[in-house]
Steps between C-alpha positions, in 0.01 A plus 500: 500500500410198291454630127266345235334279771149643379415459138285776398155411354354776304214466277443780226050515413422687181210630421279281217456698182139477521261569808135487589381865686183304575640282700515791763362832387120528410335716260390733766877556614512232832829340567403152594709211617302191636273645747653822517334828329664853511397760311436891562243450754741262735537158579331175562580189568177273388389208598535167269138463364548907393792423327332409171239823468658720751305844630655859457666584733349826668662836674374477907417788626822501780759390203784729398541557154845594235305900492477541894857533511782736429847432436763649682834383437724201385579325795711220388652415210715165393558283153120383562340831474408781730271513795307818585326675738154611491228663739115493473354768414233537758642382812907584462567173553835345359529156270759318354383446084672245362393433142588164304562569103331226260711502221336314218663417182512214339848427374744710695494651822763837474627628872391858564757800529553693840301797364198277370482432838500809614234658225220252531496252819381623859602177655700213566522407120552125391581405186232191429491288243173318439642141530333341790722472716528862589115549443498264794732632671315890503169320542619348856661791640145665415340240711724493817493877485084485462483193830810632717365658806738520794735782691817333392362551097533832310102525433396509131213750485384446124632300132368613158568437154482726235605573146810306565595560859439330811509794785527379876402747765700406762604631862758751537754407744693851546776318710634334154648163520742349743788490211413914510538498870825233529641791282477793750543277855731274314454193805173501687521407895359173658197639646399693210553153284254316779253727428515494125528113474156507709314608246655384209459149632108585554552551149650209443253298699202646317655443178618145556220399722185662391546557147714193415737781313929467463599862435813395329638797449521652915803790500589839669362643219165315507416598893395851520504723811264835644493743705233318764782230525376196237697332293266320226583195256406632106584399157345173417579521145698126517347363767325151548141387588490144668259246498530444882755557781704212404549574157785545276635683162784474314533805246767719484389873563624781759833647558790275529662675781267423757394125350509219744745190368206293412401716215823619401590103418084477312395284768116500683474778737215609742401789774855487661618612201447850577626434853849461372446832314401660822744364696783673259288817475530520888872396479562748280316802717699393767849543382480741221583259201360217265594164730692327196811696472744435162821404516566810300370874513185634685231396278437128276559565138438169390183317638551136396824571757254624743212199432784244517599651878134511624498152408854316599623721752350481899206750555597850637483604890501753702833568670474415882697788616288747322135404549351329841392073472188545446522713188789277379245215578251639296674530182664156541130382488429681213781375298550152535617375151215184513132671480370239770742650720360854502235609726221629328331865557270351767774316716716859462231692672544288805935541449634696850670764283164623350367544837823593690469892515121527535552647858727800333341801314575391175330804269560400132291811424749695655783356377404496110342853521781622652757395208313605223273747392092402435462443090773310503685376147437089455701336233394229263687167513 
């Protein structure tokens, strides 16, 4: 392989030494960023001639609340933070909290220790600066969270701020994520994959389509499973909003592994994007391993080596003896190395491998209840 063909281009942001809290907390304790208010009562997105004096934001009668619930039990833990379960106290029902850390100070920012973690967060713990970048950055995954409604979307039932902490009540998926599953199945068959890439590309479509949004960041980890069969896009904590379908950004966020070429080399990049993402995700499920192997070992240890192969080496395929036309088909058209190549999630939909064992009883319910047990353990990326 071609060494030193990609020059990395890293950029280090400190924190300024001195900070305005105004500029997004209030008095009364709202987190604020344009026309976004959290605080312990919810969220609300406002509209632009509120933005100056906006209202309180008030409890409804039908909204859940950080006392309704119970936690039960860490159920995923990585260098992020931890994830837990929790179930409301009047119905039984089960959540997913995942709780964003604040931390303000205003000339360093010190990482927390394992057991911090473990003493005082009952969530998904970020460490945040208040530079506005990240403030952004929290404030938008807050949004597509609050607008998101389709099947393909892990619903977001509630966001509040308080004393701190930004707490998401979010649903629980007890299958865990497809990078839990690959782990127990190890390859996942053809008509199984037709299924699943059905509904992520409704996700896709809604995403792309509807709410002019690039996930940036679409892995097995980031699709997660249930018993009744769905598999559900989630984590939108890097992910872009558009101004229209034909739109473009050009920032580098996400993990590198599953980047398309365009935004490896810091080039504009759109919708399709996240097809090339999907496209190794599926690869990947299919034959049990990441699609860019190393010339050495099981695993990259270096990933400028791994950046520079996305980018100069032909896209990945799907070996013809192993996998049927169609599905070899697919992936090609999810990978090609120019953007205006790929199709996009709408043209996918229509692809002959998505629709090519609807006449078989394909029961994903089946299948992912029947490898693991309900309450599953999710990791963290």
């Amino acid at each position: 392989m071609k060494k030193g063909g990609l020059t990395p281009n890293l950029k280090l942001t400190v924190p300024r030494d001195e900070v305005s809290f105004a500029k997004f907390l209030t008095e009364s304790g709202t987190f604020m960023d344009g026309d976004l208010l959290v605080n312990r009562d919810g969220v609300r997105v406002v509209s632009q001639s509120e933005v100056e004096v906006p209202p309180p934001i008030q409890p409804t009668d039908n909204q859940l609340s950080l006392a309704d619930v119970d936690t039960i039990k860490v159920i995923g833990k990585g260098s992020g933070g931890i994830v837990q379960l929790v179930r409301h106290k009047w119905t039984g029902q089960f959540f997913a909290l995942k709780d964003i850390i604040m931390v303000i100070q205003e000339f360093e920012l010190q990482p927390f220790s394992e057991p911090f973690l473990e003493a005082n967060c009952a969530g998904l713990v970020i460490q945040m600066n208040i530079e506005e970048s990240s403030r952004k950055l929290i404030a938008q995954e807050l949004k597509i969270n609050q607008s998101s409604q389709c099947p393909s979307i892990v619903v977001c039932y509630q966001s509040f701020y308080d004393n701190g902490t930004i707490s998401i009540i979010l649903e629980y998926m007890d299958g865990g994520s497809l990078a839990d599953f690959l782990k127990k199945v190890k390859t996942i068959p053809e008509p199984y994959l037709a299924a699943i890439c059905k509904q992520v590309l409704k996700g896709l479509l809604y995403l792309h389509h509807e709410k002019h949004i690039i996930h940036r960041d679409l892995k097995p980890s980031n699709l997660l499973i249930n018993h009744r069969g769905e598999v559900k896009i989630t984590d939108f904590g890097v992910s872009a909003i558009l101004e229209s379908t034909s739109g473009q950004a050009n920032t580098f966020l996400g993990t590198y592994n599953y980047m398309s070429p365009e935004r490896i080399t810091g080039g504009k990049y759109s919708y399709k994007s996240d097809i090339w993402s999907f496209g190794l995700v599926l690869l990947e499920c299919a034959t049990g391993r990441f699609p860019y192997i190393p010339e050495e070992g099981d695993v990259w240890t270096n990933f400028f080596e791994l950046m520079d192969c996305i980018v100069s080496q032909p896209p990945p395929s799907a070996p013809s003896d192993q996998f049927t036309p169609e599905f070899c088909s697919f992936i090609s058209a999810c990978v090609k190395k120019d953007a205006k190549d790929r199709q996009s999630a709408h043209q996918l939909l229509m692809h002959p491998f998505v629709s090519m064992y609807d006449d078989l009883d394909v029961d994903l319910s089946t299948y992912f209840t029947n490898v693991g047990s309900p309450l599953a353990t999710f990791s963290i990326p």
